[in-house]
N, C-alpha and C positions, 0 to 999 in steps of 0.2 A: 595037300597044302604044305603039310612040312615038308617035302620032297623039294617042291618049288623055296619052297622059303631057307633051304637049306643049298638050293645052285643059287641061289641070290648071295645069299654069305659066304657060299666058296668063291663065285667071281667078284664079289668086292674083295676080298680075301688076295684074289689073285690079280687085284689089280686092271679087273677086266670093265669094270663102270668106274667111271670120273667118282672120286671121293665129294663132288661138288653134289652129286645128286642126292647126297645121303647129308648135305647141309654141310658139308667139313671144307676146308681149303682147299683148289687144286694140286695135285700132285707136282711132284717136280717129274719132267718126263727121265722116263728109265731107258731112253733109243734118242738117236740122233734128232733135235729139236727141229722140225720141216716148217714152222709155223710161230711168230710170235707177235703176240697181241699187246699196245701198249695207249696210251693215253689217257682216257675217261674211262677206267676199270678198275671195279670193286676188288676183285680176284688175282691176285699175282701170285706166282712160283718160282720168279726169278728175277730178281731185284725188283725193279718197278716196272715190269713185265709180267706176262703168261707166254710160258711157252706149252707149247703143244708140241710132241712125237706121234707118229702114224699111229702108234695104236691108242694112245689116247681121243684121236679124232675116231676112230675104227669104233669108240665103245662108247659112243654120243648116238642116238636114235642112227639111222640109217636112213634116205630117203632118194628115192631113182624117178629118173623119167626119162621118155626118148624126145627125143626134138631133132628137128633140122638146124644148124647152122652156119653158117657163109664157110669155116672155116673144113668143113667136110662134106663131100658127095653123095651123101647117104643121113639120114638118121640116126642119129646116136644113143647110146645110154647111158646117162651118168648117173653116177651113186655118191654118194660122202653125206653130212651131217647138212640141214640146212645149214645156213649163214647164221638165222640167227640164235639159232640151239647153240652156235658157238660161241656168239655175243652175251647169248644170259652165262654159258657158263661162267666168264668172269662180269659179269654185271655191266657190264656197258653201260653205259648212260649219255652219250654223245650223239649229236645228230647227222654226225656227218662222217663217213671212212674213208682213209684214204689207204689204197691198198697198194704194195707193193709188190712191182716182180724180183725175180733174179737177177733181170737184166737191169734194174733197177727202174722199168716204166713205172710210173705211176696215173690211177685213175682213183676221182673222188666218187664214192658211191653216196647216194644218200638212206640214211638206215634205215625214214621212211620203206625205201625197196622191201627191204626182209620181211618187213610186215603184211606190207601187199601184195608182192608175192613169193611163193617157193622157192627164193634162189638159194641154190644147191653150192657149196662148196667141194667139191666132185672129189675123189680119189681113186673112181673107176671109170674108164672108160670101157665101155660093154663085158662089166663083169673083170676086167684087168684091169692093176696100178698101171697110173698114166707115169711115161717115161719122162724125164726131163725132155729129152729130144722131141715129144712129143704132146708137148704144153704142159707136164708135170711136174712137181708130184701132185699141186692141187691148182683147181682148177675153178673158179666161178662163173655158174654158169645161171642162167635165166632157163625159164621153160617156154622157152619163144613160140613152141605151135599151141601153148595153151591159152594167146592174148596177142590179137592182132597188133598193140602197143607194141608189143614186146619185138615186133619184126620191123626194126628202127636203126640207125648207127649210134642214138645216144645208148641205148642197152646192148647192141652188140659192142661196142667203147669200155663199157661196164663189165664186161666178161675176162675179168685179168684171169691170162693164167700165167703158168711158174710160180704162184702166186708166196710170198717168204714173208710178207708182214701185212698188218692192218694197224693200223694208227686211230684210234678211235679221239675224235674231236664233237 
């Protein structure tokens, strides 16, 4: 037990779990900010903002699954934090997201989704970081072959990727 209780205090130590999980404020990211959360949030680290860097998404639970969708031949596997592991980090409280790309598309999610199901904010695609050129660096994804709903154009609509902001309303 001390062993474990002592890699817990070295990686909060080293910055490797969210300070949110241990009750305290988010951190300000220490890497290039990929991700920033703003609206109807409890939590901010950057003026009236949350920003998130890779590794601070990197050190939020971890959660994969394979699925089919439109936009690839095969099955895929994506990995990154849920959606909404990201939302409680800074407290959310709004009913509606609207998320942004790079290229600045925008689609409204409803937060209902994160509750009913698994959707994944990806940062791997089969085990590798998604390239920008290749719908990265993060990516929202549904688990489409686990809910025949889920195999729809309003949920594949829903699957922004390049994905650079969320606006919590």
């Amino acid at each position: 037990m001390n062993t474990l209780r002592r890699s817990f205090s070295l990686a909060v130590l080293l910055g490797l779990l969210p300070a949110l999980v241990l009750g305290q404020s988010l951190p300000e990211p220490k890497g290039r900010a990929v991700l920033t959360v703003s609206g109807k949030i409890g939590v901010k680290n950057r003026g009236e903002t949350a920003a998130f860097d890779m590794a601070m998404l990197e050190a939020l639970p971890q959660h994969s699954f394979t699925t089919r969708t439109p936009w690839y031949d095969r099955p895929v596997k994506f990995t990154g934090p849920l959606l909404s592991d990201v939302l409680e980090a800074v407290k959310a409280s709004g009913s509606t997201l609207s998320a942004v790309a790079i290229n600045d598309y925008k689609i409204t999610i409803p937060a209902d989704d994160t509750r009913k199901f698994k959707v994944v904010m990806a940062r791997l695609i089969d085990d590798k970081p998604i390239p920008v050129r290749d719908k990265g660096p993060l990516f929202i994804v549904y688990p489409f072959d686990s809910d025949a709903e889920l195999r729809s154009s309003t949920y594949y609509e829903r699957s922004i990727w390049q994905l650079k902001a969320v606006e919590i309303q």
